[in-house]
C-alpha positions in Angstrom: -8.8 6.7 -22.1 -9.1 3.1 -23.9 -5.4 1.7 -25.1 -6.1 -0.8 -28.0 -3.6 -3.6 -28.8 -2.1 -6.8 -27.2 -0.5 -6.5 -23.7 2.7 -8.1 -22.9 2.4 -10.5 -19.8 5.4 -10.8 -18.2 5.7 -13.9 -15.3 7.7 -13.8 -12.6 7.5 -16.4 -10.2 7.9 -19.8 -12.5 6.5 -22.6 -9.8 3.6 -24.8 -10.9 0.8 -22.2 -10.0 2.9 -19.4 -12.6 3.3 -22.2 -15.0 -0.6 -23.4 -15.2 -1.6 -19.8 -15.7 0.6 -19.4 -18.4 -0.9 -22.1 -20.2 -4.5 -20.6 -19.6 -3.4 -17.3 -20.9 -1.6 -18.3 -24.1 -4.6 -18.7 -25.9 -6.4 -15.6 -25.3 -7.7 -12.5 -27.4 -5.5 -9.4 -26.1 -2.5 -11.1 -24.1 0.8 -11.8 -25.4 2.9 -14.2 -23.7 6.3 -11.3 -23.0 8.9 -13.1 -20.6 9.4 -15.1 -17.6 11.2 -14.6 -14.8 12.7 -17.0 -11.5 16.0 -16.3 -9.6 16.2 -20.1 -9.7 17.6 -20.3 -13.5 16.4 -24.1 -14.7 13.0 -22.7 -13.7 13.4 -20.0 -15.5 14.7 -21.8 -18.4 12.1 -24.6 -18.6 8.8 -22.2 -18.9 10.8 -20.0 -21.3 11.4 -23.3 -23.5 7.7 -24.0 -23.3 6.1 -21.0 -23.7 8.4 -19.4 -26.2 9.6 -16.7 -24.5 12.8 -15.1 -23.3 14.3 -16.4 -19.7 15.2 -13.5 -16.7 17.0 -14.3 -14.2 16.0 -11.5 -11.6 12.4 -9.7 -11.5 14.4 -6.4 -12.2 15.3 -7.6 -15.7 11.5 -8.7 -16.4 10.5 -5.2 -14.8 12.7 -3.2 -17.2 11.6 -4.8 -20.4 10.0 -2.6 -22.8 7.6 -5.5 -24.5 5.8 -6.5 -21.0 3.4 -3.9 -19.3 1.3 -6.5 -17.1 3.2 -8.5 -14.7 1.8 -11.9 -12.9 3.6 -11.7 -9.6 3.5 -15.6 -8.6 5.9 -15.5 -5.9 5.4 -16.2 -1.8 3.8 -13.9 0.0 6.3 -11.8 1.7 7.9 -11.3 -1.7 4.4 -9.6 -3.0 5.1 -5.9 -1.5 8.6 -5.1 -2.8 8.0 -7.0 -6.5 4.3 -5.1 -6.4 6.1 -2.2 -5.5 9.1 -2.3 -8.4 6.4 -3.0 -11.3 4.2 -0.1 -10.6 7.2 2.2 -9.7 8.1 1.5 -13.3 4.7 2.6 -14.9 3.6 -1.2 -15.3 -0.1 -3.0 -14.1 0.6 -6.3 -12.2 -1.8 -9.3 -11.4 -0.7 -10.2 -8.0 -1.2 -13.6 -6.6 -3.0 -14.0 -2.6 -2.7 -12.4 -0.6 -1.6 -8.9 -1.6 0.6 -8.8 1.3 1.7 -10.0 4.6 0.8 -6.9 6.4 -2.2 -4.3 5.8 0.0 -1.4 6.2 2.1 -2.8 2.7 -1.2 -3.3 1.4 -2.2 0.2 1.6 1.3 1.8 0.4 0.5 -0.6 -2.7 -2.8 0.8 -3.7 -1.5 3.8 -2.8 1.2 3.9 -5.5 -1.5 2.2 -7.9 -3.9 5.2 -7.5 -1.1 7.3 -8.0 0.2 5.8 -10.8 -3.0 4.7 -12.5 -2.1 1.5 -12.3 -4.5 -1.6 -11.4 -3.1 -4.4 -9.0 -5.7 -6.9 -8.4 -5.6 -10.1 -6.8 -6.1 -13.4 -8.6 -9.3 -14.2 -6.6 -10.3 -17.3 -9.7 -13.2 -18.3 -6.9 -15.4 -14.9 -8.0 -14.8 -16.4 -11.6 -17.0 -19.7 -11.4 -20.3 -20.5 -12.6 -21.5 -22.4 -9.4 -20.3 -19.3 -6.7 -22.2 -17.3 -9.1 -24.9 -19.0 -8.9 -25.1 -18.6 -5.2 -24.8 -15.0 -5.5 -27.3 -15.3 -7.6 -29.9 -17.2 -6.0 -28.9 -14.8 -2.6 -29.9 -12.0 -4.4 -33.5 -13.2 -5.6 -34.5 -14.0 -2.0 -36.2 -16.9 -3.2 -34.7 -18.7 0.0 -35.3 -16.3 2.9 -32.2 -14.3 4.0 -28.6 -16.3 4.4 -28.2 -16.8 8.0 -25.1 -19.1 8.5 -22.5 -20.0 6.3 -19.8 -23.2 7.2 -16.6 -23.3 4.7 -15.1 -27.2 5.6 -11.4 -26.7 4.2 -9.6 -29.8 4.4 -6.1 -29.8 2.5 -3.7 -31.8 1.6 -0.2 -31.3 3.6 1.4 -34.1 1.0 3.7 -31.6 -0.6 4.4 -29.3 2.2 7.5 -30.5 3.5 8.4 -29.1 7.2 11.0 -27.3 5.3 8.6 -25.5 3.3 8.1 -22.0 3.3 4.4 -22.1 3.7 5.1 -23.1 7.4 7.2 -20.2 8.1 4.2 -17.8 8.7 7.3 -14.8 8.1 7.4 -15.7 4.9 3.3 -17.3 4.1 2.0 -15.0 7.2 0.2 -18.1 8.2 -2.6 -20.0 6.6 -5.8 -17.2 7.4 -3.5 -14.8 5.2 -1.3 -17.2 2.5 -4.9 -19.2 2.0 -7.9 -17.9 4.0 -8.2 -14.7 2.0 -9.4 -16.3 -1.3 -12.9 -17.6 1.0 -13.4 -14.2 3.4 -13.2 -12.8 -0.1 -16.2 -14.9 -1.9 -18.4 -14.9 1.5 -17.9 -10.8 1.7 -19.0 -11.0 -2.0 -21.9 -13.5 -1.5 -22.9 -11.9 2.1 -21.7 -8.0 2.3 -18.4 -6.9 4.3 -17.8 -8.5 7.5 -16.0 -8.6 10.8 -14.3 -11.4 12.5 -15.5 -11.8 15.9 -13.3 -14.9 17.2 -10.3 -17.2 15.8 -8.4 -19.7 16.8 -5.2 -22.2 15.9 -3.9 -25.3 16.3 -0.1 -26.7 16.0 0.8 -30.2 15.0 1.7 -31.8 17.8 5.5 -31.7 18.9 6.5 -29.1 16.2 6.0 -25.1 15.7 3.6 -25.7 12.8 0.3 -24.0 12.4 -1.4 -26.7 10.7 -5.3 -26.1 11.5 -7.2 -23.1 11.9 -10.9 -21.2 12.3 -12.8 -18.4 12.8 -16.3 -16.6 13.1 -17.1 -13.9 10.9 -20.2 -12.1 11.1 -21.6 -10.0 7.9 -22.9 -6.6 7.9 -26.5 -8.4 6.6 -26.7 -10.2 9.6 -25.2 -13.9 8.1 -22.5 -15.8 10.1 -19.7 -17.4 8.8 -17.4 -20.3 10.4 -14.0 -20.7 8.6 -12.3 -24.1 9.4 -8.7 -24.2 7.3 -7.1 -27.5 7.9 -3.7 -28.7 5.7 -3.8 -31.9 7.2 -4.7 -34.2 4.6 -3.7 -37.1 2.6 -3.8 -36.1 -1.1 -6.4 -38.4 -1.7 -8.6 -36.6 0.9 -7.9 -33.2 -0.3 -11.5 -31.3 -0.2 -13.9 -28.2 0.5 -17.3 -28.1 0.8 -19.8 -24.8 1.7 -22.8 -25.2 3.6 -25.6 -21.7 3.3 -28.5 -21.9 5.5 -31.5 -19.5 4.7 -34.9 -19.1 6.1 -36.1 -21.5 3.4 -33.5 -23.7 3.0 -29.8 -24.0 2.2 -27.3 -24.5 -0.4 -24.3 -26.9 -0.6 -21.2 -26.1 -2.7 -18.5 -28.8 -3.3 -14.8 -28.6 -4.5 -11.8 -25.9 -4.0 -12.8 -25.7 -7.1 -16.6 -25.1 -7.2 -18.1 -27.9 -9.4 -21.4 -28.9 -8.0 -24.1 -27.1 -5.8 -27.0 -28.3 -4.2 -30.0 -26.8 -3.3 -32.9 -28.0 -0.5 -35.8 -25.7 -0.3 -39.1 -25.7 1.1 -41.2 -23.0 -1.8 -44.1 -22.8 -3.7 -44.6 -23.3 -7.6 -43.2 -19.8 -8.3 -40.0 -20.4 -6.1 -39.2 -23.7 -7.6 -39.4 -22.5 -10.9 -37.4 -19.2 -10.0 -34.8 -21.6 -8.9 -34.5 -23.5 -11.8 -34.1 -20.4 -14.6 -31.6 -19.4 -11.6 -29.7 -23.0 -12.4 -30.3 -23.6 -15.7 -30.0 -27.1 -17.1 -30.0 -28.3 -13.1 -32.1 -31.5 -12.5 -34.7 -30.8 -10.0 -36.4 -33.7 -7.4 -39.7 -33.0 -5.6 -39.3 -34.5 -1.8 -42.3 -33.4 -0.6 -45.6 -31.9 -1.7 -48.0 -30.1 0.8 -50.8 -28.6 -1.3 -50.9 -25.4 -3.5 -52.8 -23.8 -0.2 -49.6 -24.6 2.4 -48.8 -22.1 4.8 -45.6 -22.2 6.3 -44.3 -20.2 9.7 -40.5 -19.5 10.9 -38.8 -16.5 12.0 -42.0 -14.9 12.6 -42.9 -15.2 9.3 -46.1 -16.7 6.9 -45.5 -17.8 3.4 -46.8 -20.3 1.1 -44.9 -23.4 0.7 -46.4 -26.1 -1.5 -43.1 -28.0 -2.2 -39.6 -29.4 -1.0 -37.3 -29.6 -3.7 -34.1 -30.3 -4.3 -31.7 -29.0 -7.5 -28.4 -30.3 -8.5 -26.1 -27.9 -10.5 -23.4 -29.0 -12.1 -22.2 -26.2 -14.6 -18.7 -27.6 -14.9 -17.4 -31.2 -14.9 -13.6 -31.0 -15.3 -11.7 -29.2 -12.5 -8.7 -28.2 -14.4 -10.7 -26.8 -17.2 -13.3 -24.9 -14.1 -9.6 -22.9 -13.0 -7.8 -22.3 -16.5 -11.9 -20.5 -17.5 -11.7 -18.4 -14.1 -7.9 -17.3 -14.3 -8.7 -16.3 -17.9 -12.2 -15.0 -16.9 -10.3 -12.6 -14.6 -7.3 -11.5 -16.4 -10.1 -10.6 -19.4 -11.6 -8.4 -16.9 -9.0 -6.5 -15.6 -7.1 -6.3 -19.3 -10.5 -4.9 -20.3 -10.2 -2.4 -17.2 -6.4 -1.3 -18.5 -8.2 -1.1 -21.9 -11.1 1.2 -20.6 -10.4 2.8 -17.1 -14.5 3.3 -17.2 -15.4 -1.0 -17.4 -16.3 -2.2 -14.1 -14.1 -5.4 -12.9 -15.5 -8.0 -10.4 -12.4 -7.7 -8.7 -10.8 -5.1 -7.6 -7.8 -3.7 -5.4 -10.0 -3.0 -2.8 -11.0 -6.8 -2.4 -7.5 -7.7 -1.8 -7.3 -5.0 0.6 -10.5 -5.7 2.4 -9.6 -9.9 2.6 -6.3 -9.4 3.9 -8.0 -7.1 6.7 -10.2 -9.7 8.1 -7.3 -12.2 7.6 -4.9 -10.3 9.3 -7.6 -10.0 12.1 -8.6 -13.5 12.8 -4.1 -14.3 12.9 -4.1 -11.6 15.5 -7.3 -13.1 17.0 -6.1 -16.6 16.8 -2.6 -15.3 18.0 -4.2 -14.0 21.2 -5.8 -16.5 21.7 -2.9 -18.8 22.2 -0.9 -16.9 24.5 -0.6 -18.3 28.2 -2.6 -16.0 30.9 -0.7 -14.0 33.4 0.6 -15.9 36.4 -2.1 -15.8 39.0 -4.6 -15.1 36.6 -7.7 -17.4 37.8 -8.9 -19.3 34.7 -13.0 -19.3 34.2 -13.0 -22.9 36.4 -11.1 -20.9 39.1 -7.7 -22.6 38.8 -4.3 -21.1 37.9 
């Protein structure tokens, strides 16, 4: 049945992440800025003072109030399940920031209690909310390049801020950088290339401490694509990047930014291809490498097609960063607010994508965790020694 009205949004969690998507959602159609919420009371007090709104001083006071009935958990990780848990015991929907949980088995006891409860309890996965992913998505599903056969996310963060005392090193707390960060990109390459499994991981610590600074893994897709993951927070601040690399039968795409910004596209097609590419990317500017002849016959995989061109398209939807991830937070909490709204609207994202990341990134931890363990005394190593 379809409620009608503005929704309370109630914070709780009032770091810098909390804070920026308060400032997003302030403006929009349907959402009314309710309450905020840290245990840490200055924090509390400083986003109350600039958002207009009243100051809690424990999630349970946030939970019980009768003007929110959306809560933004923006808290860490480990903190997810029993917060999660609170605001749908008490009849309320909750945006939760990645990962869902530390564990699958909290995961599913959460959806659980939002099935039960008819609650929604999506994760704030802003990277399914961007004109350039979508356009990959798109272009994937014309088959104007061939079928995607490999995929390469280069994650290179910045460590600048994370402090050894911080608790994103403490994988009790984060879970470890496949689960606090990895799930946002296992869940835009499931959406770009179907569900997949990881097939091997591995980690790296910094040398002379305990943490987990550099990770990867291999992921291969129920279509047949596979995926290398390579999460590094290792970085000056200045160096802080991401970059995707697609390769299809006909070409490949190239995606820049945490942030998706710009995308690149080098394909070998004929007139009807390039064309098709450029009402895919509208407003992209197009170069022509290479021309062959209208008559070109080109042959890979075991397969003839035409090819009278090389092109290349540059896409660049969005210029501004900042303004790229205030659109796809609000994007997102439009969708599901239209979901709460209308049970019957279809979101792009939900609880079963938070679910189904954390899966594979609990996977590729356990993977990579294997993987470092010692073998057995007088177990012969592949070289034959001990």
């Amino acid at each position: 049945m379809a409620t009608s009205g503005s929704i309370g949004l109630g914070l709780i969690g009032c770091g810098g992440f909390g804070q920026f998507c308060l400032r997003a959602f302030r403006r929009m159609e349907g959402v009314r800025l309710a309450a905020a919420a840290d245990v840490v009371k200055e924090a509390a007090d400083a986003v109350a003072r600039e958002f207009h709104v009243p100051a809690c001083y424990s999630a349970d006071q946030l939970i019980a109030r009768g003007d929110v009935g959306l809560v933004h958990v923006a808290t860490p990780p480990s903190s997810h399940y029993g917060l999660v848990m609170a605001v749908l015991a008490a009849g309320k929907h909750c945006l939760c920031e990645k990962p869902l949980a530390v564990t699958v088995a909290q995961a599913e006891e959460m959806l659980a209690a939002a099935r039960g409860g008819r609650r929604i309890v999506p994760v704030n996965f802003v990277l399914r909310y961007n004109a350039a992913t979508e356009a990959v998505k798109a272009i994937i599903g014309s088959g104007l390049l061939g079928l995607p056969l490999s995929a390469r996310l280069t994650n290179c963060a910045s460590d600048t801020k994370l402090m050894a005392t911080h608790w994103f090193w403490d994988k009790g707390v984060s879970g470890g950088i496949f689960i606090e960060h990895g799930v946002h990109f296992f869940d835009l390459y499931g959406y770009w290339f179907g569900r997949g499994k990881v097939i091997s991981a591995h980690a790296e610590r910094r040398d002379g401490t305990g943490m987990e600074d550099r990770v990867t893994c291999v992921v291969q897709h129920d279509g047949g694509t596979i995926a290398s993951h390579y999460h590094g927070f290792d970085q000056l601040n200045l160096l802080d990047r991401t970059d995707h690399r697609l390769v299809f039968e006909m070409g490949d795409i190239r995606v820049d930014g945490w942030i998706p910004l710009v995308l690149e596209v080098d394909a070998a097609v004929d007139e009807k291809g390039a064309d098709g590419l450029a009402r895919l990317l509208p407003g992209s500017r197009m170069e022509v490498r290479a021309e062959y002849g209208d008559d070109g016959v080109a042959e890979g995989r075991g397969k003839r097609r035409t090819v009278s061109r090389r092109v290349k398209l540059t896409y660049a939807p969005q210029h501004d960063k900042e303004a790229a991830y205030a659109s796809g937070v609000r994007d997102l909490l439009a969708d599901q607010v239209a979901c709460i709204r209308d049970p019957a609207h279809r979101r792009r994202i939900t609880e079963d994508n938070g679910l189904a990341s954390l899966q594979m990134a609990c996977a590729a931890a356990e993977l990579a965790e294997a993987s470092a363990k010692p073998a057995p005394a007088g177990t012969a190593s592949k070289h034959g020694r001990q």
